[in-house]
mmCIF file of the C-alpha atoms, coordinates in Angstrom:
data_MODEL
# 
_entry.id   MODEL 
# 
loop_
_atom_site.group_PDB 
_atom_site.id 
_atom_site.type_symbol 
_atom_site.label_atom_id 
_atom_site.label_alt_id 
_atom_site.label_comp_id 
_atom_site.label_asym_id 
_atom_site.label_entity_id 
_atom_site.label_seq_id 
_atom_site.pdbx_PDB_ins_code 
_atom_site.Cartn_x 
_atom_site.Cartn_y 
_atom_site.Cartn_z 
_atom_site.occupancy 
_atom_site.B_iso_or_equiv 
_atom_site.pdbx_formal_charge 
_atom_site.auth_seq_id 
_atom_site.auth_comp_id 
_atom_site.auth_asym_id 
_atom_site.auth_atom_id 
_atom_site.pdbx_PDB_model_num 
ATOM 1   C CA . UNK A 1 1   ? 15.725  4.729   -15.193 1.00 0.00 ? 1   UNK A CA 1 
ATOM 2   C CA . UNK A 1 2   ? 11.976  4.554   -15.854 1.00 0.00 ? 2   UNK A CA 1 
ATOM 3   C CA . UNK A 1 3   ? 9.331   5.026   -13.241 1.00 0.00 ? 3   UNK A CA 1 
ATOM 4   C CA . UNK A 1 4   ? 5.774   3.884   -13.139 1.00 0.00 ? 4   UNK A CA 1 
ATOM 5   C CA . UNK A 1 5   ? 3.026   4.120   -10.747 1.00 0.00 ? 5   UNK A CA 1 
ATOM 6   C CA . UNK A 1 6   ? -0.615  3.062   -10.084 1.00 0.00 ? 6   UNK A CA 1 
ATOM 7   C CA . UNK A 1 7   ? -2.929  4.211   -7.506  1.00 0.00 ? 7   UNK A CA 1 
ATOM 8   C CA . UNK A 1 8   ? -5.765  2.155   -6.095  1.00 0.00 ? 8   UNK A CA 1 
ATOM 9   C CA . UNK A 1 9   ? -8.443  3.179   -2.920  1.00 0.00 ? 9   UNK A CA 1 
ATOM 10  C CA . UNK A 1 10  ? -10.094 1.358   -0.105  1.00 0.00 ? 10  UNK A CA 1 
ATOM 11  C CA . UNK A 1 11  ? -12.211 2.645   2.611   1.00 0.00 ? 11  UNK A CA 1 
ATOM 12  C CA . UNK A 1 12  ? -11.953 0.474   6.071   1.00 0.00 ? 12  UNK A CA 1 
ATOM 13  C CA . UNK A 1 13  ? -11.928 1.242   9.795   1.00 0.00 ? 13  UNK A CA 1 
ATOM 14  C CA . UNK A 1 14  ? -9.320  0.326   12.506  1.00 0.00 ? 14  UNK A CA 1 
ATOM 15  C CA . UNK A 1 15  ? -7.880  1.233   15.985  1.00 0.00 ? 15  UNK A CA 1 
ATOM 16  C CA . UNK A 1 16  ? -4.365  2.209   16.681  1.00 0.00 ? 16  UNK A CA 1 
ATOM 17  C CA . UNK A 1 17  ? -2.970  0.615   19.812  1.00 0.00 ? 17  UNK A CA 1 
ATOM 18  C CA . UNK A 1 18  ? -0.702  2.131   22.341  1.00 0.00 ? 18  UNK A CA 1 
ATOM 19  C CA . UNK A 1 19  ? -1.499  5.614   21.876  1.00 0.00 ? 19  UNK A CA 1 
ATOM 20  C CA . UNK A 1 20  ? -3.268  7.057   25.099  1.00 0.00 ? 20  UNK A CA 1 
ATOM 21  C CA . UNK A 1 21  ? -6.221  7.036   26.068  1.00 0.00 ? 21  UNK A CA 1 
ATOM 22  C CA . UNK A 1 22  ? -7.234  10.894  24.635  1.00 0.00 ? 22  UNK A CA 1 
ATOM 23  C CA . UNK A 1 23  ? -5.632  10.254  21.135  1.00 0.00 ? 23  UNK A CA 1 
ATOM 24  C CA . UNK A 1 24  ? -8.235  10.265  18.422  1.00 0.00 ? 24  UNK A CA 1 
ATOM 25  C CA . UNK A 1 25  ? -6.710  7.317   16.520  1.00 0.00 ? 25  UNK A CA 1 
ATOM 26  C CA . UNK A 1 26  ? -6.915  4.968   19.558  1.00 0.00 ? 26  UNK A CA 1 
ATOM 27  C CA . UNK A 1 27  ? -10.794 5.083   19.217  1.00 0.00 ? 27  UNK A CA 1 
ATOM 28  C CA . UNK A 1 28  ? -12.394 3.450   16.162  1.00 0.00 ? 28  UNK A CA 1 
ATOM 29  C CA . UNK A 1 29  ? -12.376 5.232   12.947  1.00 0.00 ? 29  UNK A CA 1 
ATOM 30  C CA . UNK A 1 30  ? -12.337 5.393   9.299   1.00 0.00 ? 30  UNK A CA 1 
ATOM 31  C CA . UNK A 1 31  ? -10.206 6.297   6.295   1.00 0.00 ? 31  UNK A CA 1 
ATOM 32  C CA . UNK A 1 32  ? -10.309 6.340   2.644   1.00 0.00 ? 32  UNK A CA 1 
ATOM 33  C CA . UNK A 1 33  ? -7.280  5.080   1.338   1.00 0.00 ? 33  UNK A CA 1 
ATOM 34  C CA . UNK A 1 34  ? -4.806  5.985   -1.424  1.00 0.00 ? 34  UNK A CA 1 
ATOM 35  C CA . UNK A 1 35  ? -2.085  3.390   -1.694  1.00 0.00 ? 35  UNK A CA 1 
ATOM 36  C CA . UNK A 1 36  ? 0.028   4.278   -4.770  1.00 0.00 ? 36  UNK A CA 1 
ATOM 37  C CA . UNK A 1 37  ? 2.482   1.301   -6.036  1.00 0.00 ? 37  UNK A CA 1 
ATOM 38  C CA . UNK A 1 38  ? 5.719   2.737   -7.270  1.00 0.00 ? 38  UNK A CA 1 
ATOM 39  C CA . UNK A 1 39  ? 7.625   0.484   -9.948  1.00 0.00 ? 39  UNK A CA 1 
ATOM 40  C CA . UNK A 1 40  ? 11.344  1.199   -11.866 1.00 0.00 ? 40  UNK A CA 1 
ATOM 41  C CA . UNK A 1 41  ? 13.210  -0.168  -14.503 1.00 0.00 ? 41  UNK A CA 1 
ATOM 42  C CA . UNK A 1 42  ? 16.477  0.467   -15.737 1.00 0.00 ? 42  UNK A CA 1 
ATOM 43  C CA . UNK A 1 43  ? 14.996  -1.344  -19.263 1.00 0.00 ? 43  UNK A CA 1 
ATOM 44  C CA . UNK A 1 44  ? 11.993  -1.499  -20.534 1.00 0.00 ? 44  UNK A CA 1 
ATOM 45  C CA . UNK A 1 45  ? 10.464  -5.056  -21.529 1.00 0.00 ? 45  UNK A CA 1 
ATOM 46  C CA . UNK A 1 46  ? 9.717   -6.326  -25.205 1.00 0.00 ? 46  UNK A CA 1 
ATOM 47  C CA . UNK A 1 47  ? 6.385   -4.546  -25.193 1.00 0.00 ? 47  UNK A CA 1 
ATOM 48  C CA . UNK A 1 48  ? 7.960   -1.329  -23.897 1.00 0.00 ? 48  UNK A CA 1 
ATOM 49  C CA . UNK A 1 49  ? 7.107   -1.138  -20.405 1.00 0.00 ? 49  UNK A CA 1 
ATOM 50  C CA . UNK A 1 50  ? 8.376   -1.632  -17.084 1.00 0.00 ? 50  UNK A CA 1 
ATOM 51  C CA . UNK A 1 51  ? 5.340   -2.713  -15.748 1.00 0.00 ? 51  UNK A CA 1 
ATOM 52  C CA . UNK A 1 52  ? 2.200   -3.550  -18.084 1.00 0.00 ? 52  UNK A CA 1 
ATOM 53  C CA . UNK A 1 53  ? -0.794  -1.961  -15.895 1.00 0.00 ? 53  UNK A CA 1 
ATOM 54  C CA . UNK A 1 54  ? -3.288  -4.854  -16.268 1.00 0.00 ? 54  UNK A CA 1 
ATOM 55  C CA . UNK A 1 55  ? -1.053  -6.975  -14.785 1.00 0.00 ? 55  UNK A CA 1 
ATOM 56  C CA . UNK A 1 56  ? -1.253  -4.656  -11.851 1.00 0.00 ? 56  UNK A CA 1 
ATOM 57  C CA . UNK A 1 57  ? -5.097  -6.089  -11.409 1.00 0.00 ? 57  UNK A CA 1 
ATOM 58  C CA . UNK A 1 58  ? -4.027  -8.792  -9.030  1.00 0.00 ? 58  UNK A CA 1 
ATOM 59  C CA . UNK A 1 59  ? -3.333  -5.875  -6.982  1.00 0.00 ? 59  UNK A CA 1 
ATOM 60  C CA . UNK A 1 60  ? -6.732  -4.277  -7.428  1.00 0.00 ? 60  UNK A CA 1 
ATOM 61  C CA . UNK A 1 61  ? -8.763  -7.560  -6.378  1.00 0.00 ? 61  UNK A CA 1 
ATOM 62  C CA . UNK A 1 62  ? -6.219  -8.386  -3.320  1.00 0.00 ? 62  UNK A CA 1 
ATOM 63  C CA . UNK A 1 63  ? -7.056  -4.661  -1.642  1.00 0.00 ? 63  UNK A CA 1 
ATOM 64  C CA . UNK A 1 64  ? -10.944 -5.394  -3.137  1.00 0.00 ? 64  UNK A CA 1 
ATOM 65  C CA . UNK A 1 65  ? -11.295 -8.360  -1.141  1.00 0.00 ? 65  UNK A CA 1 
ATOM 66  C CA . UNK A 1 66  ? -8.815  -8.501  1.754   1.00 0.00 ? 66  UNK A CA 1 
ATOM 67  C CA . UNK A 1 67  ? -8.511  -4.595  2.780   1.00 0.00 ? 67  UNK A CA 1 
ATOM 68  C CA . UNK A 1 68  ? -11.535 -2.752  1.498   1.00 0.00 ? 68  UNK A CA 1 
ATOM 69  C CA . UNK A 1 69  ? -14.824 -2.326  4.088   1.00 0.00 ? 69  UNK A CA 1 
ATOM 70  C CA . UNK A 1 70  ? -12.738 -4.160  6.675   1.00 0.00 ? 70  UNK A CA 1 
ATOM 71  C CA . UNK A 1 71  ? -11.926 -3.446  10.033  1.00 0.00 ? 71  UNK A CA 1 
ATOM 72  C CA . UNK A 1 72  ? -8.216  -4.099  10.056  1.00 0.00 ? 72  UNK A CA 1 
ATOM 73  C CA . UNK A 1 73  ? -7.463  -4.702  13.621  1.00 0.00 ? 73  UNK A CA 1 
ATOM 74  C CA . UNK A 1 74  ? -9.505  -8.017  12.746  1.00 0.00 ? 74  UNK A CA 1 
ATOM 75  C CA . UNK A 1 75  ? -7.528  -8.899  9.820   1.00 0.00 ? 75  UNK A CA 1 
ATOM 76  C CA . UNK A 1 76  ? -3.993  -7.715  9.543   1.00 0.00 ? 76  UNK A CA 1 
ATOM 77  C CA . UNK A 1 77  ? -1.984  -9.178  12.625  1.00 0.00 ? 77  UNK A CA 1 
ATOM 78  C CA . UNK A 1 78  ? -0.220  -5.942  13.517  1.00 0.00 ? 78  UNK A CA 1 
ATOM 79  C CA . UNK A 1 79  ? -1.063  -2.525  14.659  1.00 0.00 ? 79  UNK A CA 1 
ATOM 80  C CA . UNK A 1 80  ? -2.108  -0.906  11.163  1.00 0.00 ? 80  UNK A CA 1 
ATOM 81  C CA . UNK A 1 81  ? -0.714  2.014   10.907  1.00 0.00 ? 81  UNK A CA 1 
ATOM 82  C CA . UNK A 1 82  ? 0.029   3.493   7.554   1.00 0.00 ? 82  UNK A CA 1 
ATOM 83  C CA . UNK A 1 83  ? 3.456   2.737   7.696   1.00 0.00 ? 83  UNK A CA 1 
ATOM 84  C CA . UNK A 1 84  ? 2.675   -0.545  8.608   1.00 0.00 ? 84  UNK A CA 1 
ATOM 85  C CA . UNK A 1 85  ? 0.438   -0.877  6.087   1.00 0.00 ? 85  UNK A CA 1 
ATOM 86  C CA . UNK A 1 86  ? 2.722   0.149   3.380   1.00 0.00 ? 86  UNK A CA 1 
ATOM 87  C CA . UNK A 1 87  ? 5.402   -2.503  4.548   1.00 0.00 ? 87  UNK A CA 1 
ATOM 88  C CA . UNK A 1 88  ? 2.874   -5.243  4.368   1.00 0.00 ? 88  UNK A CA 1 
ATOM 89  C CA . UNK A 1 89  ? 1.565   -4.425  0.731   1.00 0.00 ? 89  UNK A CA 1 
ATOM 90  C CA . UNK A 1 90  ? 5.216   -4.256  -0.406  1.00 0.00 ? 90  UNK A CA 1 
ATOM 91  C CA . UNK A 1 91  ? 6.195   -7.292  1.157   1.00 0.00 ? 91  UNK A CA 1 
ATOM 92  C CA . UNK A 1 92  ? 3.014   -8.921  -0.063  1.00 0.00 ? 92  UNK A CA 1 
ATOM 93  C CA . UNK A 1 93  ? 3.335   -7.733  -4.009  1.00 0.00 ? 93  UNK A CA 1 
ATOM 94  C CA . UNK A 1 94  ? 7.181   -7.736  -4.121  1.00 0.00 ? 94  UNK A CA 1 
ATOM 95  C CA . UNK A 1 95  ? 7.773   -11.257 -4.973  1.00 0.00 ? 95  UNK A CA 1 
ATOM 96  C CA . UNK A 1 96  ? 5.112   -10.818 -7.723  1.00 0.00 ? 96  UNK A CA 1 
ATOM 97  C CA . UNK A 1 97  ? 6.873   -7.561  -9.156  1.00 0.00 ? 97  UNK A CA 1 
ATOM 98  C CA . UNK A 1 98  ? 10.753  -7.283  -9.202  1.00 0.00 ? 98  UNK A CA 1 
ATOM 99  C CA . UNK A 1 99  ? 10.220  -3.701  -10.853 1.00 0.00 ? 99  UNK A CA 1 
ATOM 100 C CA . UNK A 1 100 ? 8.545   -2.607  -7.081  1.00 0.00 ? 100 UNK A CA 1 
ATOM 101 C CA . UNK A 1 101 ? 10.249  -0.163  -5.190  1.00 0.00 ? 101 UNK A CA 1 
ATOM 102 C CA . UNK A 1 102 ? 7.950   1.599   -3.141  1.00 0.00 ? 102 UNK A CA 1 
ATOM 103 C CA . UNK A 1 103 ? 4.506   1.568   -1.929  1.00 0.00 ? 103 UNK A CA 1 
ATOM 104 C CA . UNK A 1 104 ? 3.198   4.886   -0.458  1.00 0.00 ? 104 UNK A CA 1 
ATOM 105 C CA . UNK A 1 105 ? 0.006   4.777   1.800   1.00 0.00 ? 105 UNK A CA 1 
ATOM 106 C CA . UNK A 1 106 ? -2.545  7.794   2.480   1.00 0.00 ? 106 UNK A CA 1 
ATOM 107 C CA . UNK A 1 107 ? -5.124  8.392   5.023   1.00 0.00 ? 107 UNK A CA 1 
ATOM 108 C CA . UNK A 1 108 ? -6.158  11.653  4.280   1.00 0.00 ? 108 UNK A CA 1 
ATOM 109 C CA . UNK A 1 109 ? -5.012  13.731  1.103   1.00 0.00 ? 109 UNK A CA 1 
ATOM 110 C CA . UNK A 1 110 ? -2.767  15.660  4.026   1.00 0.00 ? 110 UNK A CA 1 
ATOM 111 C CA . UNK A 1 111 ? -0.965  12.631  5.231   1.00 0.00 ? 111 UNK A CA 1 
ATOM 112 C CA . UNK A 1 112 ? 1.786   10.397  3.282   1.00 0.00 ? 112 UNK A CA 1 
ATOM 113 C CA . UNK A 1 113 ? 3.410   6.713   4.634   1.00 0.00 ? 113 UNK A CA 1 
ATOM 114 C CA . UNK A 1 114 ? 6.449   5.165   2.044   1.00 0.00 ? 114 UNK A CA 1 
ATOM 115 C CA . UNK A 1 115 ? 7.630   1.864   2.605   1.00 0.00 ? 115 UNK A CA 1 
ATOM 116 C CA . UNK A 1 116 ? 10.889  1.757   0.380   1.00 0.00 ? 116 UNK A CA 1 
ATOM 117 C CA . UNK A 1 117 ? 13.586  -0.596  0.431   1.00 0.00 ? 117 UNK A CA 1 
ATOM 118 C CA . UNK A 1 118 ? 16.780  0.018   -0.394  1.00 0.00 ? 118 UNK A CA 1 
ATOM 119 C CA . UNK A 1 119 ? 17.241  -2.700  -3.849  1.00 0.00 ? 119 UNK A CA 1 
ATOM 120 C CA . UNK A 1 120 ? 18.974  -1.131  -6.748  1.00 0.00 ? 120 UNK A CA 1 
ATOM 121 C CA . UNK A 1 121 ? 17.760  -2.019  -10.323 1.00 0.00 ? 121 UNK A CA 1 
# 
């Protein structure tokens, strides 16, 4: 099995709902953003990868211009949570990349979300 990954960053601001009232995260506030794409192969492709990386670009200018300096109570229409978050960049890139597997989201370097579904090579 071969495993790739690619890290990209975005700052942006939201609000998580139904947390009460005294919770920090239910005012407004900012992160910067790791989200780390996680791809496998059981064979590698005629070039000799599982993923090329610059195809991974598409990636780069969908979080560029959908995600990054947003506030993403306004554009994402669910409570954005990391682990929301991860789910809805998997399910976004998936059909685009068979060889994805996992997409792990950060909000601080302290704190780790994984979306993973369970899809064998």
């Amino acid at each position: 099995m071969y495993l790739i990954s690619k890290k990209f960053n975005f700052s942006a601001s939201h609000v998580l709902n139904g947390l009460k009232e005294n919770h920090p995260c239910s005012r407004l506030h900012g992160h910067n953003y790791a989200v780390t794409f996680c791809f496998r192969a059981n064979y590698l492709n005629e070039t000799g990868f599982v993923v090329d990386y610059r195809d991974l670009d598409i990636i780069k200018k969908f979080i560029d211009e959908k995600l990054d300096h947003q506030h993403l109570n306004d554009i994402l229409d669910f409570n954005p949570t990391a682990e929301n978050i991860a789910k809805f960049l998997y399910e976004t890139f998936k059909p685009k990349f068979a060889e994805l597997y996992r997409v792990e989201v950060s909000e601080t370097p302290s704190t780790n979300a994984v979306y993973e579904k369970d899809e064998r090579c």
